[in-house]
C-alpha positions as CSV (number, residue, x, y, z in Angstrom):
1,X,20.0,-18.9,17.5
2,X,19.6,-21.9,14.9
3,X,19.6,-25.3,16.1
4,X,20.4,-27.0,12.5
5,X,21.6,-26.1,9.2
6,X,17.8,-26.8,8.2
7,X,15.7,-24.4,10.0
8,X,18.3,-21.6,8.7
9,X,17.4,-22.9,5.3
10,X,13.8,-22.7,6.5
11,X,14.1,-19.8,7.0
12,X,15.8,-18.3,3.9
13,X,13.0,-20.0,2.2
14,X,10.5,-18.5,3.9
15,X,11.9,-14.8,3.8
16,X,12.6,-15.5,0.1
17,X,9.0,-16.2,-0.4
18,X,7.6,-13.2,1.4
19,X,9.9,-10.7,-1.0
20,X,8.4,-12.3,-3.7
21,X,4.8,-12.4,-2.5
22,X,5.8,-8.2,-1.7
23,X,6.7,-7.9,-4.8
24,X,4.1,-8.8,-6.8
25,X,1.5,-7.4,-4.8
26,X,3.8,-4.1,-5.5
27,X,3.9,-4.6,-9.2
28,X,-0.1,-5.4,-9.2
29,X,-0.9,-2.2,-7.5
30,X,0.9,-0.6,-10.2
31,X,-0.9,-1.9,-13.1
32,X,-4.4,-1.5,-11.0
33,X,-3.0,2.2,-10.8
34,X,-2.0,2.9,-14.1
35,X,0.6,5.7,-15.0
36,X,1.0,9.0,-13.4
37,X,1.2,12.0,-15.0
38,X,4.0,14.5,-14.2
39,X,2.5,16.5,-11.0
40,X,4.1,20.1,-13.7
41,X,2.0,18.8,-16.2
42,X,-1.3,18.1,-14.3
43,X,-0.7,21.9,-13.0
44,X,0.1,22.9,-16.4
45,X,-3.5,21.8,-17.2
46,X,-4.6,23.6,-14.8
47,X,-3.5,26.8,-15.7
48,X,-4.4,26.6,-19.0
49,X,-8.2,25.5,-18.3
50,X,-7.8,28.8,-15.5
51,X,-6.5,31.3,-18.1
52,X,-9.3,30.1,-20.8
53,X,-11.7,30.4,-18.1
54,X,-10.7,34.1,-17.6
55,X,-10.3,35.0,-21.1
56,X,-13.8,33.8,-21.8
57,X,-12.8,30.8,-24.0
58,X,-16.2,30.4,-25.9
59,X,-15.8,26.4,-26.0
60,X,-15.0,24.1,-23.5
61,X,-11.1,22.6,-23.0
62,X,-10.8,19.7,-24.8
63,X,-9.5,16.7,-22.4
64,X,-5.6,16.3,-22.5
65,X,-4.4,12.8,-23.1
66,X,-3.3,11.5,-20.0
């Protein structure tokens, strides 16, 4: 398998440094993506801007913080 104690460290070094590279690319997509909403509360707006609709509501729905 390994030759030397050293290219087994090489290697551990090298693996160590990709989980880290993964990692922050992982958290940068997360702050590029923001927080989600709840999916209940994204259909909860939905069903609210629905019934309004139906009832006529004589002003548009005012945006829901997100």
């Amino acid at each position: 398998m390994y030759s030397t104690l050293g290219s087994i460290d090489d290697h551990v070094k090298y693996h160590v440094a990709e989980l880290l590279r993964q990692a922050e690319h992982d958290r940068l997509v997360d702050l590029a993506t923001g927080p989600g909403r709840p999916l209940r509360g994204r259909i909860a707006d939905v069903l609210v801007t629905l019934a309004e609709w139906i009832e006529g509501s004589p002003r548009p729905t005012v945006a829901r913080a997100a």
